[in-house]
N, C-alpha and C positions, 0 to 999 in steps of 0.2 A: 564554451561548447566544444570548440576543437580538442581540449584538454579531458573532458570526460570523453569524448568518441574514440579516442586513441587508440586504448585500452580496452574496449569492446571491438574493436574493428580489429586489434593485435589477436584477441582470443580465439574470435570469431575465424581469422583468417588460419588461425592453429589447428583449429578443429577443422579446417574443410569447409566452413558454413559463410563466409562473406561472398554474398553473389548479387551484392547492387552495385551499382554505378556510383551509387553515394558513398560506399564503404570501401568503395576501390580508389575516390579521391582523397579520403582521409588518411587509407594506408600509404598514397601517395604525399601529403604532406609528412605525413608519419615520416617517410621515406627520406624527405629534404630536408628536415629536421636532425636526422641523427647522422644525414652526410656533413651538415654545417656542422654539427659536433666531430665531428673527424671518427664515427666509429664505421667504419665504410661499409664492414659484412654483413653487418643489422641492416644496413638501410638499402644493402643488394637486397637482404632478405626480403626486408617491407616491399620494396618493392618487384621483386616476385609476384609477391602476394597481393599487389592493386591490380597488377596483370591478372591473373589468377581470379580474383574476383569478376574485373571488369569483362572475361572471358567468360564467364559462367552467367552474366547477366546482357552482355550483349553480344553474342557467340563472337567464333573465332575470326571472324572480318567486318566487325563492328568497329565503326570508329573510335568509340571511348578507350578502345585499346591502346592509342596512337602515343597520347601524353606516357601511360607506364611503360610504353614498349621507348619511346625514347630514352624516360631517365630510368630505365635495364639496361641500357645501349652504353649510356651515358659512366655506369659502374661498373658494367663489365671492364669497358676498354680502361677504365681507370684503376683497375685490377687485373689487367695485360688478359684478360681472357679476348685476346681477337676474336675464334670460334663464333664465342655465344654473340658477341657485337653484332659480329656480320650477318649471323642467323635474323636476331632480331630486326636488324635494321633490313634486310631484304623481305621480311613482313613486314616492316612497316610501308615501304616499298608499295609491296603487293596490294594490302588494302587501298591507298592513296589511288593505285592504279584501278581497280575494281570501282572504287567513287568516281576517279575525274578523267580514268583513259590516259592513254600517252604522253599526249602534247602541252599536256599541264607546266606551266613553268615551275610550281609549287614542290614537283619532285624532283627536282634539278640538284638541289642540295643535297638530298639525301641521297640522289643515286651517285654523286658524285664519293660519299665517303662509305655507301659499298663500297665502289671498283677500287677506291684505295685499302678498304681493308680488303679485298679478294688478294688486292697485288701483293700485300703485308704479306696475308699467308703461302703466295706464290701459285694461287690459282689463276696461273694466266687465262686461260681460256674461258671463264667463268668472266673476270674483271672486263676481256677484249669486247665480250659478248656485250654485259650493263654499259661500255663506253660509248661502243657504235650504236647501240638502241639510244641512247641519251642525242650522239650525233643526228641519227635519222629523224628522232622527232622535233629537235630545233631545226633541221633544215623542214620539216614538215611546215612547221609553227610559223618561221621568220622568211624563208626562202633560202634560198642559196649563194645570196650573195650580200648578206649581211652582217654588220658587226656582230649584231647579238648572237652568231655562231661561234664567239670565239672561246666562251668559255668550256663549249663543248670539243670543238677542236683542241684545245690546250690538256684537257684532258685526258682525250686519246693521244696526243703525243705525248704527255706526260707518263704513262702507261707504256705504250711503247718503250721511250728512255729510259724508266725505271727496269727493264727487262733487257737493256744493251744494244735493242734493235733500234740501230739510227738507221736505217734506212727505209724502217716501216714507219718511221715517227716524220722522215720530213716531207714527205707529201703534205701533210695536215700543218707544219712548222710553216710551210709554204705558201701556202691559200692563206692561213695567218696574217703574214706578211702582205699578199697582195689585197686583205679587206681593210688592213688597216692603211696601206697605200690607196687605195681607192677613192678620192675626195676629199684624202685625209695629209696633214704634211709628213716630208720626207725625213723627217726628225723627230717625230711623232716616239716620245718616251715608253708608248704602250708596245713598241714595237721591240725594247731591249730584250724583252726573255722571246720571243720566235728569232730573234739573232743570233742570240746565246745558245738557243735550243739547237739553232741549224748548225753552229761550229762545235757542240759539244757531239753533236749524233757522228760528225764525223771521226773528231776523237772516240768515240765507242766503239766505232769498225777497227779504228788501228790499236785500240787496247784488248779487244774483245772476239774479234772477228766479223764476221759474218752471219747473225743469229739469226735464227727462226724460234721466238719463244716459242710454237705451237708446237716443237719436235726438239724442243733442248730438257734435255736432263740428265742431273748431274747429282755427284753424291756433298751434299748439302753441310751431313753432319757424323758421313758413312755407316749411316744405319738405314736410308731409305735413299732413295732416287729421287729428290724434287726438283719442284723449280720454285727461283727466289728471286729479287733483284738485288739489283747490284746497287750501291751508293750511288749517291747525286753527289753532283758539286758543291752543293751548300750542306752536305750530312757533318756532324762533326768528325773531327780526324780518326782516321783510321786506326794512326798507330796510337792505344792508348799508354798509359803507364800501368804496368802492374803495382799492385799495391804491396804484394808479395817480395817484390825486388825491387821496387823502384826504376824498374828499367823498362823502356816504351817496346809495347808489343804491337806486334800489325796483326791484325787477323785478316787472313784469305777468304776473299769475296766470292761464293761458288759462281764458278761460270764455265762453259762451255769448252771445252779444247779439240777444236779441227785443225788442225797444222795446216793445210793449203786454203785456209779460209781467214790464215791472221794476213793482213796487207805490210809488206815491209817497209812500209814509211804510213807519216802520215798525210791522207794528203791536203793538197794546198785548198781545194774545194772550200773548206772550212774556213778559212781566215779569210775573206771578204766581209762576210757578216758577221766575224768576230770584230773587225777594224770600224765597219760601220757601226756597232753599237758602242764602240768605244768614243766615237765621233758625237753619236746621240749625249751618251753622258756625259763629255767636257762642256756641250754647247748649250746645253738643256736647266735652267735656271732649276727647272720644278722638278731634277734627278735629284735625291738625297745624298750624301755622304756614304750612307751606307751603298747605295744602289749602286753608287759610281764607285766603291769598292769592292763591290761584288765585280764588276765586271774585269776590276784590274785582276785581280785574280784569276778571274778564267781566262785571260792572253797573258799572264806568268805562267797558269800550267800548260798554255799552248803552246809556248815558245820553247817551255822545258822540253817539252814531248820532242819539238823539232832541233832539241841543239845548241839553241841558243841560248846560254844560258845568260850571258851578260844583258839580254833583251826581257829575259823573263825577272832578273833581277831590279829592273827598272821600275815592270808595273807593280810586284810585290811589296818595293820598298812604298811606292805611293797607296797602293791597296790598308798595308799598315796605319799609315795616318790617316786615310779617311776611315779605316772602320775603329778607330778609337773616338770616333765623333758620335752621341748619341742619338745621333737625331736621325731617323728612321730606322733605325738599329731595333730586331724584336725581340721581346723581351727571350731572355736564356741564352738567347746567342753565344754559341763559343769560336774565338775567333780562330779560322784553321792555320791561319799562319803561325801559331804556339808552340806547335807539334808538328813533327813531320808528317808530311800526306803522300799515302803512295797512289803514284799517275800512272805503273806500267810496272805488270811482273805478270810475265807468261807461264802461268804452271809447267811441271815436267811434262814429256806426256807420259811417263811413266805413271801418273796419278790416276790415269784412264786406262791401264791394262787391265784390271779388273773390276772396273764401274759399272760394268754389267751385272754382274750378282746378287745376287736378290740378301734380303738382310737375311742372318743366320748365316748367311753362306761366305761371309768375310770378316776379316781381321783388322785392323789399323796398327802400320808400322808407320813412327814423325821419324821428322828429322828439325832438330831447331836451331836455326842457325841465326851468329850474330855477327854484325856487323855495322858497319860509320856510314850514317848521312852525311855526304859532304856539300857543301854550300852548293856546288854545282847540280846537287842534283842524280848525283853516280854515287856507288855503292864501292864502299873500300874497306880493305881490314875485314874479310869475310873468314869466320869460321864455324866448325861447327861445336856446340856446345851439350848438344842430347841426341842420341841416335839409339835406334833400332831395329835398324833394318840393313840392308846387303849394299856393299862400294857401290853397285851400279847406281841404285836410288839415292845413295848418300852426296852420289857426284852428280847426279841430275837434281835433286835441289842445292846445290851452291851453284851450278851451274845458273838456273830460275834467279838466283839471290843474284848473283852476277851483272843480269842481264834488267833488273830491274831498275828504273825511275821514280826519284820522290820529289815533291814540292818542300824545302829545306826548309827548317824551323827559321824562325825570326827571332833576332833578338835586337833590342830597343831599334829594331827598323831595317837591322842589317841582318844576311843569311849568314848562318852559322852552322858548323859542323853538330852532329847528333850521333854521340857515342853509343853503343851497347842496345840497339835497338833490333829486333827479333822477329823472326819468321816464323813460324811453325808448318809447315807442309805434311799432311796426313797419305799416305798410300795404301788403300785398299787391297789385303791378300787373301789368297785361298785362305780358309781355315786347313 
């Protein structure tokens, strides 16, 4: 039966004319059918077109919508269209909320991968909005002083972090911590990432500054003004390899530059609940290998950040063996110790004398500069390699290169130097 309705429901949906419910679930299978064959733009198309049906037969906030607005969701983001994801998935959103009102737990998931696609495409203010409405109705639902807050809490601090601002994420990193101390023990493994979160928010102020995503924008791609986030700790390495030369390139994370808002150290606030979660994961039987090498890692790059570099070499070499262990390890994983990862590079501020200018009204002059990871973590043997632009910019990015901090590449367990590895710094000018 499925196999003759195919082909009617395909013509029908061509013409304009499929407007049941019945023929929106076939163009629907239609749809799973030709994604399991790998032809992915047919089966975006089919399913278009069950939406399209199931919208004409049970208007535009009928729930039959739900299942083709999901697997549209499901093909866009699997063809990078963020956009259409986000669109869809905040109707889907919207209907669920018109059926069951707020405090539904049922839209917890979905509103959770909005505010991650809002943040993707760097609509802060859109994603803060879906976070804290998500917060208000679990504290509505559960109370206020409940575990079941946490994955709304984790959220909004997740959100925050993703945008630089530790110091709007650990309020929430904090309550965190005290629901899961509440009744609960002091070594309580659910407690590792509000740990991690609380010492990484402070490494963010000493790489980043002082942000306010609601008033930060920066030139992104120097054709527009956005806002973006910045890498996590667990994002793969920054500096990748070009395939073009073979040599590891860093690309520059856009972010914010106040000069009386970078803090000149880092401070000590952080490492408490960096040592306590390192405490959890020795002592803790049901921490993975992976997890307890997650964490050596982020007190290597804490220690790099503060100097130490014979202490950050310690937890790195252990972080290597245990993330060569399978076992909790997710699938794709790449491990950042392969490649160098850069922990700290203050742009010029010369990158900001013309970040005001609306697009059309500016130029882009790089400067690429190369230069040696060394086991420690410092930058040596800097030069420049491609320029075009004026000594002053050209000495304000070596300068940046200079002043920068990496997590050194590994090799079979030990830090190693990392030759020929590249900057590219863009400067916005008048036309």
């Amino acid at each position: 039966m499925l196999e003759e309705s195919i082909p009617v429901a395909t013509a029908l949906a061509r013409d304009g004319k499929a407007e049941s419910v019945e023929m929106s679930e076939v163009l629907l299978m239609r749809g799973d059918a030709l994604r399991v064959a790998g032809d992915a733009a047919a089966a975006h198309a089919s399913y278009r077109a069950s939406l399209d049906a199931a919208e004409r037969a049970a208007g535009p906030q009928g729930t039959a919508l739900l299942l083709p607005l999901e697997r549209l969701a499901d093909a866009a983001r699997a063809a990078g269209l963020r956009e259409e994801e986000v669109e869809l998935v905040a109707r889907s959103l919207a209907i669920l909320r018109r059926r069951d009102g707020l405090r539904t737990a049922g839209t917890d998931e979905l509103q959770g991968r909005l505010i991650d696609g809002l943040a993707a495409l760097g609509r802060f203010d859109a994603a803060e909005r879906e976070a804290l409405t998500q917060l208000r109705a679990a504290e509505s639902r559960y109370g206020t002083d409940s575990p079941a807050l946490l994955p709304a809490l984790d959220a909004v601090a997740t959100l925050y972090s993703s945008f630089a601002a530790g110091a709007q994420a650990r309020p929430h990193l904090e309550r965190m911590v005290r629901l899961l101390e509440t009744g609960g023990s002091p070594d309580d493994p659910r407690l590792l990432k509000p740990l991690l979160g609380l010492s990484r928010s402070h490494a963010l102020e000493y790489r980043f500054g002082i942000v306010d995503p609601r008033t930060m924008s920066v030139h992104a791609d120097r054709t527009a003004d956005v806002r973006r986030p910045v890498e996590n700790a667990f994002a793969p390495p920054l500096c990748v390899t070009d395939p073009r030369t073979g040599l590891p390139v860093c690309q520059q994370v856009p972010t914010p530059f106040t000069r009386p808002n970078l803090p000149p150290r880092l401070s000590t606030d952080g490492e408490a609940p960096l040592l306590r979660a390192l405490r959890i994961a020795e002592a803790q039987p049901s921490v993975t290998p992976f997890q307890r090498g997650v964490v050596h890692v982020e007190a290597g790059d804490w220690f790099l950040l503060r100097g130490e570099a014979a202490r950050a070499h310690e937890h790195y070499r252990k972080a290597w063996t245990l993330l060569a262990d399978p076992a909790g390890r997710p699938t794709g994983f790449e491990n950042p110790l392969r490649a160098p990862r850069q922990l700290l590079y203050r742009r010029p501020a010369s990158t900001q004398d013309f970040a005001h200018l609306p697009a059309g009204k500016f130029t882009v002059q790089s400067v690429v500069t190369e230069f040696t990871v060394r086991p420690d973590g410092r930058v040596g043997d800097v030069r420049t390699v491609e320029e075009n632009t004026n000594l002053r910019r050209l000495e304000d990015a070596r300068a940046a290169v200079r002043g920068a901090v990496f997590a050194p590449r590994l090799e079979n367990g030990e830090p190693v130097a990392t030759e020929g590895v590249r900057i590219v710094e863009n400067f916005p000018v008048p036309r």
